[in-house]
C-alpha positions in Angstrom: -7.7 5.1 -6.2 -6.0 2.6 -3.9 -2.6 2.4 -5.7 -0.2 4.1 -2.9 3.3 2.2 -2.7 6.3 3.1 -1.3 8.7 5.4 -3.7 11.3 3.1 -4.2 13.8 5.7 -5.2 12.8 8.5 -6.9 15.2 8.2 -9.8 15.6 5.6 -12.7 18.2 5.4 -15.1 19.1 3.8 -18.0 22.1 3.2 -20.7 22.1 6.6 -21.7 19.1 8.7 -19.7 18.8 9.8 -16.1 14.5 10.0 -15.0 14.2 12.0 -11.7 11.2 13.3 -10.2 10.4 16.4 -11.5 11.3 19.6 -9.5 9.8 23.1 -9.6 13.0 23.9 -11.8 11.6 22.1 -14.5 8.6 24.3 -14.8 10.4 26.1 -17.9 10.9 23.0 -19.5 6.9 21.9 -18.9 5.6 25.2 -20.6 8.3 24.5 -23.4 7.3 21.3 -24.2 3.9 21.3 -23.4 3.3 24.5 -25.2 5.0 22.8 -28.2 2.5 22.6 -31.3 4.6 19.8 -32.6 4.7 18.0 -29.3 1.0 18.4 -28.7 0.0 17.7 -31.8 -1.8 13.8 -31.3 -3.3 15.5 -28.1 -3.7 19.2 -28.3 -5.8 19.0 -25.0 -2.7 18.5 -23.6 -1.3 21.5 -24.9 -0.5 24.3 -22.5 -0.1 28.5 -23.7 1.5 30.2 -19.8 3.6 29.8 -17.3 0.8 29.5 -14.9 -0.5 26.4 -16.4 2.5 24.9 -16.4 3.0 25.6 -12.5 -0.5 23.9 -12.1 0.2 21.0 -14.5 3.3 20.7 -12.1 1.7 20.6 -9.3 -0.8 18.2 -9.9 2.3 16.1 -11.0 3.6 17.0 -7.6 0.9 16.0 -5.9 0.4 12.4 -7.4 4.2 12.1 -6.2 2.6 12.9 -2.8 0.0 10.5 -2.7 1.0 7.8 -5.1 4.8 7.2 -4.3 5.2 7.6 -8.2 4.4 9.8 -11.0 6.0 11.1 -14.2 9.4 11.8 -14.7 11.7 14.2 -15.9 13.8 12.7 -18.7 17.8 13.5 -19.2 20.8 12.1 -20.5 22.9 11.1 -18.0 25.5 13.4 -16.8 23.2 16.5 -18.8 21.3 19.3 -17.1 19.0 19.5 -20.4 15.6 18.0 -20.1 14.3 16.0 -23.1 10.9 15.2 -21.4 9.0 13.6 -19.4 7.9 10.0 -19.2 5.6 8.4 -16.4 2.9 6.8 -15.0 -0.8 8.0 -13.8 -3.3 6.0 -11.9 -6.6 6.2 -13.7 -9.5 3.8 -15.0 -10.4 2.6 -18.2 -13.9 1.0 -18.6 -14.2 0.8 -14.9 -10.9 -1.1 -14.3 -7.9 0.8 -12.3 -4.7 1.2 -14.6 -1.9 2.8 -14.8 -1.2 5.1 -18.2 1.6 5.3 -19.2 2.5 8.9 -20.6 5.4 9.5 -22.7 6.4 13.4 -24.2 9.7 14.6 -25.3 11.0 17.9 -27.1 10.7 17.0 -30.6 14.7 17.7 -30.8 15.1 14.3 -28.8 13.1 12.8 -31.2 14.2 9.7 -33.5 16.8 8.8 -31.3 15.2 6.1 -28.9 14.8 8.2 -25.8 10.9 8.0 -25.3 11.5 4.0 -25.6 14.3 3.9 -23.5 12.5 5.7 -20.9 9.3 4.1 -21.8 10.7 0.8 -21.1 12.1 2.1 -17.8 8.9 2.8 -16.6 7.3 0.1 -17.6 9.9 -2.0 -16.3 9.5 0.0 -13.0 5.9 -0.2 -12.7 5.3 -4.1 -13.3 7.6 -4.4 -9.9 6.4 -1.7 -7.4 2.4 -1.5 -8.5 1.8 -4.9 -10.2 -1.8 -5.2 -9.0 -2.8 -2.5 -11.9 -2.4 -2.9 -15.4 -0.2 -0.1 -17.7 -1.8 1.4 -20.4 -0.7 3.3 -23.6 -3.1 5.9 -25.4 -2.3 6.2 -28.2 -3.9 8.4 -31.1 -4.3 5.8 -34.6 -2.1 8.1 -36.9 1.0 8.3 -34.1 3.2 5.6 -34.9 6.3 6.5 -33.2 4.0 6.5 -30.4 2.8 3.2 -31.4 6.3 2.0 -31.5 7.5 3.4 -28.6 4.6 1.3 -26.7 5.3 -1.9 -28.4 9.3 -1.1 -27.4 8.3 -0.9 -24.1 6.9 -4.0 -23.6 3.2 -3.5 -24.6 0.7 -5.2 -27.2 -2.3 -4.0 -28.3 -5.6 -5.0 -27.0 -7.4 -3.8 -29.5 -10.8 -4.9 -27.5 -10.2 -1.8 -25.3 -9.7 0.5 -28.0 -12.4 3.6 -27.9 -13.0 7.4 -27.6 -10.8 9.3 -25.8 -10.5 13.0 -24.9 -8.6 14.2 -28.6 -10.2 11.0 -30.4 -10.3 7.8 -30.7 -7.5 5.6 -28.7 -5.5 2.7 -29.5 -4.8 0.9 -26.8 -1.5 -0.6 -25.9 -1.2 -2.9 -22.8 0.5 -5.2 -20.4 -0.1 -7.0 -17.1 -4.1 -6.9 -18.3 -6.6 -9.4 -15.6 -6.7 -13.4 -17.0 
């Protein structure tokens, strides 16, 4: 895909959380979460069961840092070593069209506080200036309403008219910065 832009900084930050590109420190913290049954459990494709997977799941994250000048984030509070998640975007399609996904997955002990919005938001916010040209998505599974809320909080609306199957089932779609 032709979406490489400049990193503009590879950290964002926000009233209360700190996103930095992930490192290979945070390989515990991707086997913890994504091995999560509760975390996983709109998209248990996602789900990972060793640390090995977790290395290669981090370094395809790594890589897309490489080539894209973005990625997904590692999510903390500010002034905190402990990782809540990860929150980011991934160059993809959908239908044929380019986009961006965005991808949103904390620890379910950060959950209900307004983290994965905060963050969302960041990286929505972050996106529609450094890779305008592609529209973000949100996939989101019909029975996940904090991930429904969580989309709309960060600045996207449904488009229900893109709404179909997806890997773990059928996908709401959530977007922003869609073509005329």
């Amino acid at each position: 895909m032709s979406d490489q832009v400049p990193a503009v900084g590879t950290e964002l930050r926000t009233a209360r959380l700190a996103l930095q590109r992930p490192t290979a420190a945070d390989i515990d913290a991707i086997l913890a979460i994504h091995s999560d049954p509760a975390a996983c459990l709109h998209n248990p494709s996602d789900a990972i069961g060793c640390r090995v997977e977790a290395e290669e799941l981090y370094g395809r994250w790594d890589a897309q840092w490489e080539r894209c000048g973005y990625g997904y984030w590692a999510v903390r509070r500010v002034g905190s070593d402990t990782l809540l998640g990860f929150c980011g975007i991934k160059p993809m399609e959908l239908n044929g069209t380019e986009i961006l996904n965005l991808f949103y997955r904390l620890a379910p002990s950060a959950w209900g506080q307004g983290f994965a919005a905060e963050a969302a938001t960041a990286v929505a916010a972050w996106a529609t200036r450094n890779v305008p040209q592609l529209p973000l998505i949100a996939r989101v599974r019909p029975a996940n309403t904090a991930s429904r809320r969580v989309a709309l909080r960060a600045g996207l609306a449904r488009a229900e008219h893109l709404d179909g199957p997806g890997i773990d089932g059928h996908d709401l779609i959530f977007a922003a910065n869609l073509p005329g």
